[in-house]
C-alpha positions in Angstrom: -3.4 -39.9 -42.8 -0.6 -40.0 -40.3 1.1 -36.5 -41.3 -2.7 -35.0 -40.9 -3.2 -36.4 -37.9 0.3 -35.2 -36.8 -0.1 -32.0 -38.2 -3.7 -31.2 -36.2 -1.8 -32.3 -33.3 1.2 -29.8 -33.3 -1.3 -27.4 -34.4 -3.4 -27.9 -31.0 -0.3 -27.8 -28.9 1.0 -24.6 -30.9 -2.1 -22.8 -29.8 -2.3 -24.0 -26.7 1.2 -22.4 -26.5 0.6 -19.3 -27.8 -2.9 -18.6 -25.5 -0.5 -19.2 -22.3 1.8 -16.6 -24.0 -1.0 -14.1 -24.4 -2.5 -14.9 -20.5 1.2 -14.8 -19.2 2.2 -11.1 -21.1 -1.4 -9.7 -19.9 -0.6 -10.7 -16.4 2.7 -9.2 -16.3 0.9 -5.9 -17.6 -1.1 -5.8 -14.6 1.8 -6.8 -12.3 3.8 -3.3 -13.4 1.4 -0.6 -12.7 2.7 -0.2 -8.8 1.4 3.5 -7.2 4.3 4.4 -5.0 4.0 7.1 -2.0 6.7 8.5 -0.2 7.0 8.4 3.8 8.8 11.9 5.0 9.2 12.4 8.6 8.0 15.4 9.7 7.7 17.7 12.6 5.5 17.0 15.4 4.3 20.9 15.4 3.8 20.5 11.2 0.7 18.1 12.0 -2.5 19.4 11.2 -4.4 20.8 14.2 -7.3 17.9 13.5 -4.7 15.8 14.2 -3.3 17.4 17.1 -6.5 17.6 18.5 -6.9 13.9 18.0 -3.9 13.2 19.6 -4.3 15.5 22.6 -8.2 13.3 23.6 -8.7 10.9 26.0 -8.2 7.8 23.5 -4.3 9.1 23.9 -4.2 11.0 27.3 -0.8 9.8 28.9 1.0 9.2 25.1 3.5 11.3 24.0 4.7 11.8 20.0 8.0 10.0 19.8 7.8 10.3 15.7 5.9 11.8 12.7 5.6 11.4 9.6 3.2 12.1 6.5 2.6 10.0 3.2 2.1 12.6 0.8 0.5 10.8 -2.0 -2.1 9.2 0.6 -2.6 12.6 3.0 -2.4 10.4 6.0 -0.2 10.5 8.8 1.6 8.6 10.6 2.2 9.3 13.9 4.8 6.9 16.5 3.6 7.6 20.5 5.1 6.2 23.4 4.0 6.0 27.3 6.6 5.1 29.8 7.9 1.9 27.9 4.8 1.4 25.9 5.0 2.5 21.8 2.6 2.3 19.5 1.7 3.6 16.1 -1.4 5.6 14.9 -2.5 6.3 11.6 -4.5 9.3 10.9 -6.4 11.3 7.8 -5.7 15.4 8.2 -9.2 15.5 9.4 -7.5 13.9 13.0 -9.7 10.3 12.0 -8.1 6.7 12.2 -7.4 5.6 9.2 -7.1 1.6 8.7 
């Protein structure tokens, strides 16, 4: 009776085992998928004219483009402005909108 009881309680434990095995592998599945997009500084005259138009409204009157750049997988850009000592960064779609 002991070596059953001993039995069904390495058999419990083994499966308990082997379900954190399965959990674990399926979460490190999900963990590698990682979409990767590539900042490339860019011209400030290579910005679309949405965005140029954008940038030259009130909401930025006074701020000057210190910096460009564009994520190409994303179609955003990013665009560094400065104002005397002042420096901010915008984010922007290529239709000249604020992107979050």
């Amino acid at each position: 009776m002991k070596k059953i009881t001993i039995l069904a309680a390495l058999f419990v434990v083994a499966a308990g085992i082997a379900s954190t095995e399965v959990a674990t592998a399926a979460r490190r599945t999900e963990s590698v998928v990682v979409k990767y997009d590539e900042k490339v500084k860019i011209k400030k005259e290579e910005l679309p004219d949405a965005v140029k138009k954008s940038l030259a409204g009130n909401d930025y009157k006074g701020w000057e483009i210190s910096e460009a750049y564009m994520w190409k997988e994303a179609g955003t850009y990013e665009i560094e402005l400065k104002n005397g000592d002042e420096k901010k960064t915008v984010k922007l779609d290529k239709e000249g909108k604020v992107v979050a």
